[in-house]
C-alpha positions in Angstrom: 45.9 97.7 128.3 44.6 96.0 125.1 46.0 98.2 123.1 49.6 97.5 124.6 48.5 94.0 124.5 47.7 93.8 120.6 51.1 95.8 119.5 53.4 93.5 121.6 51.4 90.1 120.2 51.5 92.1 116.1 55.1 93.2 116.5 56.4 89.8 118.4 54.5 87.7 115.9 56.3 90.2 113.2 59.5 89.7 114.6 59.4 85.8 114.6 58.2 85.2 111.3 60.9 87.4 109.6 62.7 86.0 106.9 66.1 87.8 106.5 68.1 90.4 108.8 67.2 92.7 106.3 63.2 92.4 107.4 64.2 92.3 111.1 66.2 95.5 111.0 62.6 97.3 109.2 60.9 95.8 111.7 63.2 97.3 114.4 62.9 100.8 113.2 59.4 100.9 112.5 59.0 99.4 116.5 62.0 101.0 118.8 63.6 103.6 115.9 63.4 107.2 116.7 59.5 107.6 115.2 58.6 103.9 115.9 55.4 102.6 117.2 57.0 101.8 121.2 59.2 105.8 120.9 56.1 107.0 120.6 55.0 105.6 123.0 57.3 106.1 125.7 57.2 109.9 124.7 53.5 110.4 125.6 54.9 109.7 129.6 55.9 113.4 129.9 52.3 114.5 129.8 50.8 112.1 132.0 50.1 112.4 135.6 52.2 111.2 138.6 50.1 108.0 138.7 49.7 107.4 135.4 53.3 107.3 134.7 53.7 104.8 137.9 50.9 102.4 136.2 52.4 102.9 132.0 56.0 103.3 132.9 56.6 99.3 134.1 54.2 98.6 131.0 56.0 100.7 128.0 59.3 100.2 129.1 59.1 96.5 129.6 57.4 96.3 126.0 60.7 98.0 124.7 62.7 95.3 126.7 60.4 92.6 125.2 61.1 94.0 121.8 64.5 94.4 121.6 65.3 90.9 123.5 62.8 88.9 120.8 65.0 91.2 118.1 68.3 89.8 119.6 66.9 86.8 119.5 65.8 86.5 116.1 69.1 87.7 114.3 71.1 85.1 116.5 68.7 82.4 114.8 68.9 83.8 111.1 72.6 84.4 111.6 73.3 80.3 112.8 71.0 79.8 109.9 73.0 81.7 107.1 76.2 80.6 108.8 75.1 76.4 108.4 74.0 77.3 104.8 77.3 78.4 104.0 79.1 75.7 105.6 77.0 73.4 103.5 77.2 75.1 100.2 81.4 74.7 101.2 81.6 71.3 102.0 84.8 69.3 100.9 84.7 65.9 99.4 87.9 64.6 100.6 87.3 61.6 97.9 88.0 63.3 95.1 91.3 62.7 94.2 94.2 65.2 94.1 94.8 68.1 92.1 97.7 67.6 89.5 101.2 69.0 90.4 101.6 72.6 88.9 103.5 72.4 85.5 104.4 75.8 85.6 109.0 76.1 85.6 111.5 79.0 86.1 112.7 81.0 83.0 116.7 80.0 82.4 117.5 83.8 82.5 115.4 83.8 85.8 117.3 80.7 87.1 121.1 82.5 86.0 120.6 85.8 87.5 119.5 83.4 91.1 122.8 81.6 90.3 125.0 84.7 89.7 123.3 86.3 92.6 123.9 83.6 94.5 128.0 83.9 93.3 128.3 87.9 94.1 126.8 87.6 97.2 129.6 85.3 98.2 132.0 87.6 97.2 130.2 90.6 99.0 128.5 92.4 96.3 125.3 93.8 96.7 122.9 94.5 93.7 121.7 97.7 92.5 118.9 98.1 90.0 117.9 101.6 88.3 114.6 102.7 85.9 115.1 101.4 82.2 114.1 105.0 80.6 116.8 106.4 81.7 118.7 110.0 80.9 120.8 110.3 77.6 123.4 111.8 80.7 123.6 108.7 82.9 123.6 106.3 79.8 126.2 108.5 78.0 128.0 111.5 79.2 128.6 110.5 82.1 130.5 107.2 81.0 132.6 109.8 78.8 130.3 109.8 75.7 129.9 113.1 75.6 127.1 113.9 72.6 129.3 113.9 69.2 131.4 110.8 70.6 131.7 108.1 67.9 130.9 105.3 70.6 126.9 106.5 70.4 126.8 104.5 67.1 127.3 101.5 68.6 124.6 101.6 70.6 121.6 101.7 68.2 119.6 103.9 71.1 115.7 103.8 71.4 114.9 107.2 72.0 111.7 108.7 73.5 110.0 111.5 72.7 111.6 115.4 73.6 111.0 116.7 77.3 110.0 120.7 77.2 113.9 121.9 77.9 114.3 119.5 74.7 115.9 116.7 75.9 115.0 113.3 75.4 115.3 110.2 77.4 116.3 107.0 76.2 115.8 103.4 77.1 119.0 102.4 78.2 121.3 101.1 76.0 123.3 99.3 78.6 122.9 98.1 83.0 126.1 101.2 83.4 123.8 103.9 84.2 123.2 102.3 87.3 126.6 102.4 88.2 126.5 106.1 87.5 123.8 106.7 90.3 125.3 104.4 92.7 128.5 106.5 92.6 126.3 109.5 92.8 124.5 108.8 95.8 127.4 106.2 97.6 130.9 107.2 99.1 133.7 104.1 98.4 134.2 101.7 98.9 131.6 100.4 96.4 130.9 96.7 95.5 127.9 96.4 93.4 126.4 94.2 90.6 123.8 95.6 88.3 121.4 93.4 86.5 118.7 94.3 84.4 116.7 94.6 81.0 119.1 96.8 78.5 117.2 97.9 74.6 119.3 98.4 71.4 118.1 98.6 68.0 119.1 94.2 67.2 117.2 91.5 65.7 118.3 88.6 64.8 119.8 84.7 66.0 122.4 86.1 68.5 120.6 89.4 69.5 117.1 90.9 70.5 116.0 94.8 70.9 115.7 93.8 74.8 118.1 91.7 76.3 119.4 91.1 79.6 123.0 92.6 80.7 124.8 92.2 84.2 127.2 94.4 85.6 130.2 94.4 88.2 131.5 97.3 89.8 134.2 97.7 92.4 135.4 101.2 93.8 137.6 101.7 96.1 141.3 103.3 97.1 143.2 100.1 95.6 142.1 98.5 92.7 144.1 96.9 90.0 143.8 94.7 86.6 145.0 91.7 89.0 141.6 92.2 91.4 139.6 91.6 88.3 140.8 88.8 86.5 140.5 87.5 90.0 136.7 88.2 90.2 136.6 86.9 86.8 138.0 83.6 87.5 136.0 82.8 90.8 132.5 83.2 88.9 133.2 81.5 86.0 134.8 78.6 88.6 131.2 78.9 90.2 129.0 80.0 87.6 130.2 77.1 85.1 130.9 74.6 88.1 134.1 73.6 87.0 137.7 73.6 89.1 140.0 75.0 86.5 140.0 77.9 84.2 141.8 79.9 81.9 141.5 83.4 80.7 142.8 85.3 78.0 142.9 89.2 78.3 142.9 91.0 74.7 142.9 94.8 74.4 140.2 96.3 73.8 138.1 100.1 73.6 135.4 101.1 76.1 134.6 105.0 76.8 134.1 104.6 80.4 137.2 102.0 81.2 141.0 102.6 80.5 142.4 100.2 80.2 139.6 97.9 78.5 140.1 94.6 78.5 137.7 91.4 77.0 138.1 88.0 78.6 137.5 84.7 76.6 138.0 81.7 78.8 139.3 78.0 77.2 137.1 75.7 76.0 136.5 73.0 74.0 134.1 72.5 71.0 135.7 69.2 69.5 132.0 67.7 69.8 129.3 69.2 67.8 126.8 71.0 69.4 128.6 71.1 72.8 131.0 73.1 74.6 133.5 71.6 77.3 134.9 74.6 79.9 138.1 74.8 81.1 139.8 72.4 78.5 140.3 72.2 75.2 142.3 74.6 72.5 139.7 76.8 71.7 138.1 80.0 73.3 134.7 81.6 74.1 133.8 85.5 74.8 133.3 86.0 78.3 132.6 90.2 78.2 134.0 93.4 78.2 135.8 95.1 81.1 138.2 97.3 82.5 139.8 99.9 84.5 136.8 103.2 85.6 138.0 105.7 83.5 138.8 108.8 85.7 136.4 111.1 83.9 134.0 108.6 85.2 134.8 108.7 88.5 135.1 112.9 88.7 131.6 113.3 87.0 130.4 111.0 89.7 131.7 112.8 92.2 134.5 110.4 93.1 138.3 111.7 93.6 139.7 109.6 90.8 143.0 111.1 92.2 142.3 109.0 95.2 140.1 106.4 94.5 139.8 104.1 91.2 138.0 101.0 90.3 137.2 98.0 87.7 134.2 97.6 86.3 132.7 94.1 84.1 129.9 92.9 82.4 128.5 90.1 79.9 124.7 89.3 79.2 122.7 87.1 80.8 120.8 85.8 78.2 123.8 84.6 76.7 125.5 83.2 79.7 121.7 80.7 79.8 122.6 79.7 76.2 126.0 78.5 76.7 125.7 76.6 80.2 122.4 75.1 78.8 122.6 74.5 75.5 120.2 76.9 73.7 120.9 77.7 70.4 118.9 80.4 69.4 118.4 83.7 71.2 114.9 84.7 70.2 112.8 81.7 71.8 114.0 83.1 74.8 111.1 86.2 74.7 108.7 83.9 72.5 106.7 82.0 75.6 106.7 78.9 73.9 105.5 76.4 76.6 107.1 73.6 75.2 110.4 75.4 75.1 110.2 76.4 78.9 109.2 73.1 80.0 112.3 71.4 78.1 114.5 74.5 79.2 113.0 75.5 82.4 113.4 74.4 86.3 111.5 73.7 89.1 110.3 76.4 91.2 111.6 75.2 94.2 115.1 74.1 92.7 116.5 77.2 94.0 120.6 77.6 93.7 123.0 77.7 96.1 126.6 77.6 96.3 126.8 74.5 98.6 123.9 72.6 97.4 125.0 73.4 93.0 123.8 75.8 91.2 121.9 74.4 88.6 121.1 70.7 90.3 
């Protein structure tokens, strides 16, 4: 009996006085674990008599009890202990005063392609976005530039190393691949624009080796030059938020369009350093566009017998230089804080067709 006596008292007083959960879960293994001090005990009932286990049952058993409720115990306490020492080391001072409004704005080319989306979406385009390495046969032959074509020079390609068949991919040279595997993968009638990063060997006021390009594409069983001077009209109307505008269609050569048509729209630059839209006597380059070329169309798996389409596009980096007033290209891609904060906007100013585009 004083042997039962002194462990409880040792192992109680043990359990009290530890410091951590860490000490209390030793001290429960060396007590109650499979080789601790009150298993062993409890073990040694097998061999005992009939009336021996009536008298050391109660007593072993209501040690373990003891044990494991002072245990219980003991974590609640050091866990309300750790929990109030957090809470203090967290404290708030609600004095202090307020954190400064983030300075942080919206890229212009970030804020056009929300304000084109915003456009095409009204018309009932959806977008379509593809990888930027891209295979020389979606960025060319497919679009009828087939590998000797003359049209590959204009292009200035970054080209990646050789595969093992010996082909080499490229980083797209243009947003029109993505047309390609949107015809290859969707039946007409197909309504699509296709933004994106585009890379060409150009440096210099007007151009960078990666720019941004967006593309329209329209396929379906009646198309016609009339649909897409149409199109035309009712972005630049929304994109430029003017009422009135004027296009002028002059012949052109594109591989994958026949006929090929670029739009400049009237404007006037009477006033240094400014451009008016929709009046004036002179004109700006809108983009290239055209007709799908039926090649196109039968490479993609499209009955060109049946179906045809128009297809435009213009860049976007651009477009953000002429409706804000940027002069220069390259500061564009040069993270110059002070040039985003003059040129950027808010991050909640986001466009919509009812509210203004550009606020």
């Amino acid at each position: 009996m004083s042997d039962i006596a002194t462990l409880e008292r040792d192992i109680l007083g043990a359990v009290a006085s530890a410091s951590d959960e860490a000490a209390l879960e030793a001290l429960r293994v060396a007590a109650l674990g499979k080789k601790g001090s009150i298993s062993e005990l409890l073990k040694t009932l097998g061999a005992m008599s009939a009336e021996e286990r009536k008298v050391n049952g109660p007593l072993f058993n209501g040690l373990r009890d003891k044990v494991t409720n002072a245990i219980a115990a003991r974590k609640a306490e050091l866990g309300d202990v750790a929990l109030n020492a957090r809470l203090a080391s967290e404290t708030v001072d609600v004095t202090l005063p307020a954190r400064p409004e983030a300075t942080g704005t919206i890229h212009p080319v970030s804020q056009v392609l929300d304000e084109i989306a915003a456009i095409f979406a009204d018309l009932g385009f959806a977008i379509a976005e593809g990888p930027d390495v891209e295979y020389d046969d979606y960025n060319f032959t497919k679009l009828n530039i087939p590998p000797d074509h003359p049209a590959r020079e204009m292009h200035d390609t970054f080209y990646i190393a050789r595969q093992e068949d010996g082909s080499r991919h490229i980083l797209r040279t243009h947003t029109s691949p993505v047309q390609v595997r949107t015809m290859l993968k969707q039946k007409p009638p197909i309504r699509v624009i296709v933004p994106g990063r585009t890379y060409r060997v150009d440096n210099d006021a007007t151009h960078t080796p990666m720019f941004h390009q967006l593309e329209a594409l329209v396929i379906d069983e009646k198309t016609h030059l009339g649909n897409l001077k149409w199109v035309v009209e009712e972005f630049c109307k929304a994109f430029f938020e003017i009422e009135n505008v004027t296009l002028r269609a002059r012949p052109s050569f594109f591989p994958f369009t026949e006929p090929s048509v670029e739009w400049d729209m009237r404007c006037d630059r009477s006033v240094p350093g400014k451009i008016a839209f929709g009046t004036g006597n002179d004109w700006l380059e809108l983009g290239g566009s055209g007709m799908v070329h039926p090649n196109v169309l039968d490479m993609c798996g499209i009955d060109s017998t049946k179906y045809q389409g128009f297809a435009f596009g213009f860049g976007l980096d651009r477009m953000a230089m002429l409706k804000y007033g940027a002069p220069d290209l390259r500061p564009f891609f040069e993270s110059d804080v002070r040039w985003l904060r003059h040129y950027g906007f808010a991050s909640l100013d986001l466009p919509t067709l009812d509210g203004g585009l550009s606020r």
